[in-house]
N, CA, C and O atoms as CSV, one atom per row, in Angstrom:
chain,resi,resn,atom,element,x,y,z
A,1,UNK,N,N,15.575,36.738,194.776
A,1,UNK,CA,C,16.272,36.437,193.549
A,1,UNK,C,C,16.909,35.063,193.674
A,1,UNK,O,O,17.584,34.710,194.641
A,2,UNK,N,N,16.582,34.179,192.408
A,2,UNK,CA,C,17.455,33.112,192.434
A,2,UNK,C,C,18.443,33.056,191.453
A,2,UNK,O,O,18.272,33.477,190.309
A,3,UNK,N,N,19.699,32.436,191.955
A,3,UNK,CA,C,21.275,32.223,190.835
A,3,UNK,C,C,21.103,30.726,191.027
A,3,UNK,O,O,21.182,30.023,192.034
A,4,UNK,N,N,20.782,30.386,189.453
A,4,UNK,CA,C,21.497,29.012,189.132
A,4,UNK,C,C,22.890,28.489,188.542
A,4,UNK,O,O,23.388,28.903,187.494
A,5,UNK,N,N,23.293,27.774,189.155
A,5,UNK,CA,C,24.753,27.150,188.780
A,5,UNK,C,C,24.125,26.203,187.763
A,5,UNK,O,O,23.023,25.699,187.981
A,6,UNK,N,N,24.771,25.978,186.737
A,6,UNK,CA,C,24.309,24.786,186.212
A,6,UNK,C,C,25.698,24.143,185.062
A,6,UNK,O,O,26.401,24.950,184.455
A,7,UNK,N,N,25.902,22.633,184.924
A,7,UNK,CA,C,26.759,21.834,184.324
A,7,UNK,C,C,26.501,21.156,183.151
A,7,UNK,O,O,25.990,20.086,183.479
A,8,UNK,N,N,26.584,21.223,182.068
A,8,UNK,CA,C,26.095,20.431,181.043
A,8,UNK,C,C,27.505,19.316,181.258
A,8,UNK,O,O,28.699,19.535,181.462
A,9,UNK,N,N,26.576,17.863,181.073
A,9,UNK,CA,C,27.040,16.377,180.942
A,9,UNK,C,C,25.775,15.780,180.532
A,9,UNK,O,O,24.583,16.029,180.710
A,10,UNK,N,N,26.612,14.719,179.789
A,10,UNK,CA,C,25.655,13.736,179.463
A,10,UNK,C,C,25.081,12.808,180.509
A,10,UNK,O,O,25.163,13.013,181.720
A,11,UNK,N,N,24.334,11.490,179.788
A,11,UNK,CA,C,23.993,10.719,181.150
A,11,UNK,C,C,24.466,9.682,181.739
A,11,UNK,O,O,23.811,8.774,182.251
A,12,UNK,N,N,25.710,9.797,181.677
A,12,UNK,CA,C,26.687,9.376,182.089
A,12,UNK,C,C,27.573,10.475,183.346
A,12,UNK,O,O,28.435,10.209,184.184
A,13,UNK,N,N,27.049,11.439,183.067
A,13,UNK,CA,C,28.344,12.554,184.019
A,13,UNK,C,C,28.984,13.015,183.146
A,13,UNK,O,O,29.339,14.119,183.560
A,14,UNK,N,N,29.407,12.844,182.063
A,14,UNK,CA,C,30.727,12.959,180.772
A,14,UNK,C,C,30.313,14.731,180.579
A,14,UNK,O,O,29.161,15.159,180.497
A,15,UNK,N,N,31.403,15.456,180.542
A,15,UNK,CA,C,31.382,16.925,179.706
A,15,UNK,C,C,30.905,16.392,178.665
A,15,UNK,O,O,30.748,15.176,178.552
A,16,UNK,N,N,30.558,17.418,177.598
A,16,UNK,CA,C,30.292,16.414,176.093
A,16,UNK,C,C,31.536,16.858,175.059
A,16,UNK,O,O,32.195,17.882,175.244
A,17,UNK,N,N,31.670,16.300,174.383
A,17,UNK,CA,C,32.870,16.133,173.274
A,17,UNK,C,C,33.216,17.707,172.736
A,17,UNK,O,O,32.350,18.554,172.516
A,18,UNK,N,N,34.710,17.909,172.572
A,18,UNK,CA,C,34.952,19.540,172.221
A,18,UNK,C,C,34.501,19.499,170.455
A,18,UNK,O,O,34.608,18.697,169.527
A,19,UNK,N,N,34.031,20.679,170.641
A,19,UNK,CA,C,32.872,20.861,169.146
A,19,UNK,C,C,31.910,20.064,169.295
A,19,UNK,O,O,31.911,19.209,168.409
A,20,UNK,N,N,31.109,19.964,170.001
A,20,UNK,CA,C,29.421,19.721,170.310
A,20,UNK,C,C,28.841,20.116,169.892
A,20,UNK,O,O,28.759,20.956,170.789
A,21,UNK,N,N,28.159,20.435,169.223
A,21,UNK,CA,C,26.846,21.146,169.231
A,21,UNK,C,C,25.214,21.486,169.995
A,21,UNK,O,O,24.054,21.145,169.763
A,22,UNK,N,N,26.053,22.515,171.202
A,22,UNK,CA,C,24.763,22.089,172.029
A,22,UNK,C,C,24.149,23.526,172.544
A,22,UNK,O,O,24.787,24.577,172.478
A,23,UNK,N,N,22.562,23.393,173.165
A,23,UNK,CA,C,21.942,24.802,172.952
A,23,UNK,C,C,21.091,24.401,174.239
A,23,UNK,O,O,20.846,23.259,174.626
A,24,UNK,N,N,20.741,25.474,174.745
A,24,UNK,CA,C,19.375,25.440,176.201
A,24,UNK,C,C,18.149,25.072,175.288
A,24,UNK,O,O,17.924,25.174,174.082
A,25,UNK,N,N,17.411,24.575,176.434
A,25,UNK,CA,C,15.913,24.335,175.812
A,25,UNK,C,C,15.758,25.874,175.329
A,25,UNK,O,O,16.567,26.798,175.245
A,26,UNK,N,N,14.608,25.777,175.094
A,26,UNK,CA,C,13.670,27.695,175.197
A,26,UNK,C,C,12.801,27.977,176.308
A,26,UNK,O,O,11.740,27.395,176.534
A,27,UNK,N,N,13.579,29.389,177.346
A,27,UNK,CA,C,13.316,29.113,178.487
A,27,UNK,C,C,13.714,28.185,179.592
A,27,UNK,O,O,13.033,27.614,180.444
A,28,UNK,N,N,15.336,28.188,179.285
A,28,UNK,CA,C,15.768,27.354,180.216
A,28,UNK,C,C,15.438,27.538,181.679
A,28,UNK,O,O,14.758,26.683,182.247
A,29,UNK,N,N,15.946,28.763,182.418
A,29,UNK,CA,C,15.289,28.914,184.128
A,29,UNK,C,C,13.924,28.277,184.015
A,29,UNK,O,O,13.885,27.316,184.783
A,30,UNK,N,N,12.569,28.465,183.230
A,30,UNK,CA,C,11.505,27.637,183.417
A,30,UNK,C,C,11.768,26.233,183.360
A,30,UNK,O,O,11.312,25.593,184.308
A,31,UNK,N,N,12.317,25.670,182.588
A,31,UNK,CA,C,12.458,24.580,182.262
A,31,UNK,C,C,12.789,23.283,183.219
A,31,UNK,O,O,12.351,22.137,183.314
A,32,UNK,N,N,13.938,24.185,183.969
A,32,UNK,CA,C,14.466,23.355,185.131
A,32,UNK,C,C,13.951,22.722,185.906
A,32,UNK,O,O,14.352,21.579,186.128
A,33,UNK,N,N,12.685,23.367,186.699
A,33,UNK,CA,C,11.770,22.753,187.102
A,33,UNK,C,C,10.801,22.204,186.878
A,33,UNK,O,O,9.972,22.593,186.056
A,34,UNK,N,N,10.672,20.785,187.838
A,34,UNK,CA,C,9.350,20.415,186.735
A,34,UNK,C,C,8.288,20.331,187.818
A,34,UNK,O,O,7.518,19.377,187.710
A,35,UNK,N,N,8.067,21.333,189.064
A,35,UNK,CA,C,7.244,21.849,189.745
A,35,UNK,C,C,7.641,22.939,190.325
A,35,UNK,O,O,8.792,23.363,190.227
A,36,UNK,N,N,6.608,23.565,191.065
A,36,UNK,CA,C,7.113,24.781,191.960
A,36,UNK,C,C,6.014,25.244,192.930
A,36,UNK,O,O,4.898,25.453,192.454
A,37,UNK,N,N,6.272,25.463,194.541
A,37,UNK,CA,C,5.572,25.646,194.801
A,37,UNK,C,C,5.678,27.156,195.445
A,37,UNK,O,O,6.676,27.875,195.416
A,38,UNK,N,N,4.710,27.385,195.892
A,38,UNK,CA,C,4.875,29.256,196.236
A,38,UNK,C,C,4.883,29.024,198.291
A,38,UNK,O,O,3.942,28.337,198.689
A,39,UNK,N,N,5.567,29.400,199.077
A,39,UNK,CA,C,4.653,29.674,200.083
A,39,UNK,C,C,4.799,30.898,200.709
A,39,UNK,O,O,5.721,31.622,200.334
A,40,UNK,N,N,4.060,31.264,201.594
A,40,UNK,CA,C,4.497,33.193,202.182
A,40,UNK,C,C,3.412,32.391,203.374
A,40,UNK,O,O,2.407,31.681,203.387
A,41,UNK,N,N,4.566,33.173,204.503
A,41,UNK,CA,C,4.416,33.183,205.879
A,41,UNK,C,C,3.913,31.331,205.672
A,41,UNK,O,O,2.782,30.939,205.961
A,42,UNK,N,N,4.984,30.438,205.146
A,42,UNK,CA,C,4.531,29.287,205.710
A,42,UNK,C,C,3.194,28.237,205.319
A,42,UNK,O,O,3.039,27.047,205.592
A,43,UNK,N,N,2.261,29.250,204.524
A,43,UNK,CA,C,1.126,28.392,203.883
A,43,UNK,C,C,1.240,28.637,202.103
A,43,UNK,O,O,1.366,29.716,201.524
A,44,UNK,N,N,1.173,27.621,201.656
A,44,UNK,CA,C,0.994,27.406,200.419
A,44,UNK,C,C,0.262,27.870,199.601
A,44,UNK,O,O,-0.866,27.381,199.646
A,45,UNK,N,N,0.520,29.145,198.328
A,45,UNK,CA,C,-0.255,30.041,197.972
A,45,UNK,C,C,-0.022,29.551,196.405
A,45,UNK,O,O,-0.267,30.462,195.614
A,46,UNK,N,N,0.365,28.407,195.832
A,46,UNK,CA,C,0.158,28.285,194.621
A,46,UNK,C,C,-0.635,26.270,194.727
A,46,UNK,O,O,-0.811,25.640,195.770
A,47,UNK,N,N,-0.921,25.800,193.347
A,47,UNK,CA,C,-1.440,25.308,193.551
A,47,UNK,C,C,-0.751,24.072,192.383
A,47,UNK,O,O,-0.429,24.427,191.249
A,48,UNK,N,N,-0.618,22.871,192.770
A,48,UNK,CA,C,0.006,21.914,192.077
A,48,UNK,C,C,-0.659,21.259,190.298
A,48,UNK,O,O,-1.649,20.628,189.925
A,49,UNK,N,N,0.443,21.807,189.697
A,49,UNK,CA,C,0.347,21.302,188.465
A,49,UNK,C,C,0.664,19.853,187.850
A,49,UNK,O,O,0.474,19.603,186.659
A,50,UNK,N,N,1.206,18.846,188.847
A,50,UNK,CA,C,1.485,17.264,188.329
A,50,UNK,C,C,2.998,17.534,187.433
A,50,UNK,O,O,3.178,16.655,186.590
A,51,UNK,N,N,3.896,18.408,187.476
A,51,UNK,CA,C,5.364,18.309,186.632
A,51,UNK,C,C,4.637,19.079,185.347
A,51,UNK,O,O,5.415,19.334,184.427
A,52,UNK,N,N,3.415,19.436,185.178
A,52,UNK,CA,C,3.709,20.363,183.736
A,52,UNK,C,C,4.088,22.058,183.860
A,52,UNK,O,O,3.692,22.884,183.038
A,53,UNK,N,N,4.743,22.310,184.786
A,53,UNK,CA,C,5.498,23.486,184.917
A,53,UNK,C,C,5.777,24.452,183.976
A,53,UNK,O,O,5.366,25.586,183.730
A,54,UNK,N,N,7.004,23.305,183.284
A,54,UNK,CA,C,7.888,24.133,181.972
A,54,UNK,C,C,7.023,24.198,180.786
A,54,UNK,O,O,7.389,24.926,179.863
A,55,UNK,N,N,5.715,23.410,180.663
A,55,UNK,CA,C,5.027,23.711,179.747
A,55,UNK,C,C,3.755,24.772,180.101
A,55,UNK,O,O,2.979,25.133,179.217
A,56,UNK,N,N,3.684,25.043,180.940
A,56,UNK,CA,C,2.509,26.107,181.506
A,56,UNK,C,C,3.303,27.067,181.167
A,56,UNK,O,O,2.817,27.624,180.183
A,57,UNK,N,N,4.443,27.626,181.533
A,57,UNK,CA,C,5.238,28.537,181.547
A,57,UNK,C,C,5.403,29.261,180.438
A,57,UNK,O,O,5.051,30.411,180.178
A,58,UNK,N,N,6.266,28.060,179.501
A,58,UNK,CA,C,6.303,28.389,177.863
A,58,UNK,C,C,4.917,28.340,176.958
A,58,UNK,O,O,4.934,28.549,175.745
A,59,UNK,N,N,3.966,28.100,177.546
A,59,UNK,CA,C,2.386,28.670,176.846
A,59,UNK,C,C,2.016,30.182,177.135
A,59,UNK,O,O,1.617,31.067,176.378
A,60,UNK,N,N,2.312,30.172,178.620
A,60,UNK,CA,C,2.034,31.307,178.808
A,60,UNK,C,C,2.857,32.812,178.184
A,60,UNK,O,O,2.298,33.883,177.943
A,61,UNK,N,N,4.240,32.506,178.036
A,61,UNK,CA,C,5.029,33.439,177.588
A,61,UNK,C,C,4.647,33.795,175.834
A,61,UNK,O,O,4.738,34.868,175.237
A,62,UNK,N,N,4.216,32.493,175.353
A,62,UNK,CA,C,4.065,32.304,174.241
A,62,UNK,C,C,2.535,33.082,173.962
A,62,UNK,O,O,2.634,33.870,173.021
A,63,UNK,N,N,1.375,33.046,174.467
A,63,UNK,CA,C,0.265,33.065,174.361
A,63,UNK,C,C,-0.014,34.821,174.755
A,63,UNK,O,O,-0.788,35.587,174.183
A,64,UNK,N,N,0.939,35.121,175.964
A,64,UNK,CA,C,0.324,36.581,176.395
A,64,UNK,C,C,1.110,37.495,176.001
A,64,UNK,O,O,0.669,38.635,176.152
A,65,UNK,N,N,2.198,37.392,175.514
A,65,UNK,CA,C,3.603,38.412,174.912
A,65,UNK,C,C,3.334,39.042,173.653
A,65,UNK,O,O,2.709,38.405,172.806
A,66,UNK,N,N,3.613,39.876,173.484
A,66,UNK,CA,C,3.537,40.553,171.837
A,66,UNK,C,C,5.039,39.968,171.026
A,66,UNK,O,O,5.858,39.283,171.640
A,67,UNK,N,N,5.178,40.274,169.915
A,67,UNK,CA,C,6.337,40.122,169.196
A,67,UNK,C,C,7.574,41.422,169.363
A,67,UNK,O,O,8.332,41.572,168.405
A,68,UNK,N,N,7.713,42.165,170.365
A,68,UNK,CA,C,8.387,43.231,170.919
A,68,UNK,C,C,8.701,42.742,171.868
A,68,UNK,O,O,9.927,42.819,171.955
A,69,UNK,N,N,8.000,41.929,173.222
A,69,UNK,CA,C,8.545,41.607,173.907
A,69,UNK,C,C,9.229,40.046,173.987
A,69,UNK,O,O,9.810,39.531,174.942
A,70,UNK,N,N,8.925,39.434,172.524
A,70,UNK,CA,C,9.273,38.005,172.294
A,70,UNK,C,C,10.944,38.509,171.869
A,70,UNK,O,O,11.877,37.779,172.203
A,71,UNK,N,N,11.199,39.810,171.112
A,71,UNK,CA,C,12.379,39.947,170.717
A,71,UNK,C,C,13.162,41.132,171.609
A,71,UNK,O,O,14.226,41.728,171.445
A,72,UNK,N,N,12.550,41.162,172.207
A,72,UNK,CA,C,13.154,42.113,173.495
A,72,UNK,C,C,13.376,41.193,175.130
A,72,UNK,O,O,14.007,40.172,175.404
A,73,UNK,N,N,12.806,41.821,175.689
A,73,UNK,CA,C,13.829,41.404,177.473
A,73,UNK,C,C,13.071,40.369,177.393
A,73,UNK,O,O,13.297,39.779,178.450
A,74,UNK,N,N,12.002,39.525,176.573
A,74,UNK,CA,C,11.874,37.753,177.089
A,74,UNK,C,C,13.453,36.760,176.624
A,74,UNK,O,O,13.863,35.715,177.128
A,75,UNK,N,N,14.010,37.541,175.562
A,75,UNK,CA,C,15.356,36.865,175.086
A,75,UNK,C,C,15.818,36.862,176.497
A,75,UNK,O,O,15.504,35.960,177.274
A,76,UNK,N,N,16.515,37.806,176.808
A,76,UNK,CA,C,17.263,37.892,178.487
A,76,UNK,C,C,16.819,37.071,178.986
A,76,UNK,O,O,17.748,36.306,179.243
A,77,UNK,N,N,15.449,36.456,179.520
A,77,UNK,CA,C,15.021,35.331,180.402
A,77,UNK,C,C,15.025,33.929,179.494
A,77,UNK,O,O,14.682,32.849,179.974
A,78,UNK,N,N,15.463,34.101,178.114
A,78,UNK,CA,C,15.814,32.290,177.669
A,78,UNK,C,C,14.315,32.102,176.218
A,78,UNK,O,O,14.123,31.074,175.569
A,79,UNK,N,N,13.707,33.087,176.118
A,79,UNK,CA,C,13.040,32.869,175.013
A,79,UNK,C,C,13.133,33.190,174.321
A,79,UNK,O,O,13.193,34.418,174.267
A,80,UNK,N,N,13.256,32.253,172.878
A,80,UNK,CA,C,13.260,32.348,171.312
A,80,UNK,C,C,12.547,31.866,170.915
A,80,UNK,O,O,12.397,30.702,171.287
A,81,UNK,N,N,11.740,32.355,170.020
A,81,UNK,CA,C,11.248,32.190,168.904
A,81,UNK,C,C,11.524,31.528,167.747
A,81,UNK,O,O,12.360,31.720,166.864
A,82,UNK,N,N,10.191,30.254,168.000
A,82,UNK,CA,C,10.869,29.507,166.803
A,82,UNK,C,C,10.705,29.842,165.111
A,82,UNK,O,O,9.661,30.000,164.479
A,83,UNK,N,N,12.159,29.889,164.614
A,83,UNK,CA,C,12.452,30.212,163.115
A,83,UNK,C,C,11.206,30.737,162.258
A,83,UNK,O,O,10.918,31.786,161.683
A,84,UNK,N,N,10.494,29.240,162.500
A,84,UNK,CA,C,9.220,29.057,161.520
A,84,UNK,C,C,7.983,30.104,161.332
A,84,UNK,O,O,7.142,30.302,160.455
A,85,UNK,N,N,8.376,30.809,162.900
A,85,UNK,CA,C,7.127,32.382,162.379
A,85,UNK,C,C,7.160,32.556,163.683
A,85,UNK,O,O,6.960,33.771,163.689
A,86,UNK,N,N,7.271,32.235,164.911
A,86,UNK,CA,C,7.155,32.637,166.069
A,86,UNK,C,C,7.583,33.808,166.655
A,86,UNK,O,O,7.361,34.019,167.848
């Protein structure tokens, strides 16, 4: 299991201004990374994507999920559905 800590600032370091208006990507834990590699017992069991990570990720959630699990426990892991029909 992984726990992320994480800080919203701008790019500067700055907290951002009180009454912001601010929101996670969709699929933030994917997002974070923009690779990943797998290894067990020491050899490398996944295979390099070049940084398109967070977009493999969010295709895949998007592409193999029904609309039960888009509005069920994928919310818990950071996915919404966008407005427009998703």
């Amino acid at each position: 299991m992984i726990a992320l800590k994480v800080k919203l600032v701008d790019h500067e370091g700055k907290k951002p201004p009180d009454g912001a208006l601010v929101a996670p990507i969709n699929c933030f834990p994917m997002a974070m990374f923009r690779q990943v590699r797998l290894y067990l017992n020491d050899v490398e069991v996944s295979t390099s994507d070049h940084g398109a990570y967070p977009l493999r990720s969010y295709t895949n959630l998007s592409l193999n999920y029904g609309m039960g699990d888009r509005h069920g426990w994928l919310e818990m892991f950071g996915y919404y559905g966008d407005p427009a029909g998703v």
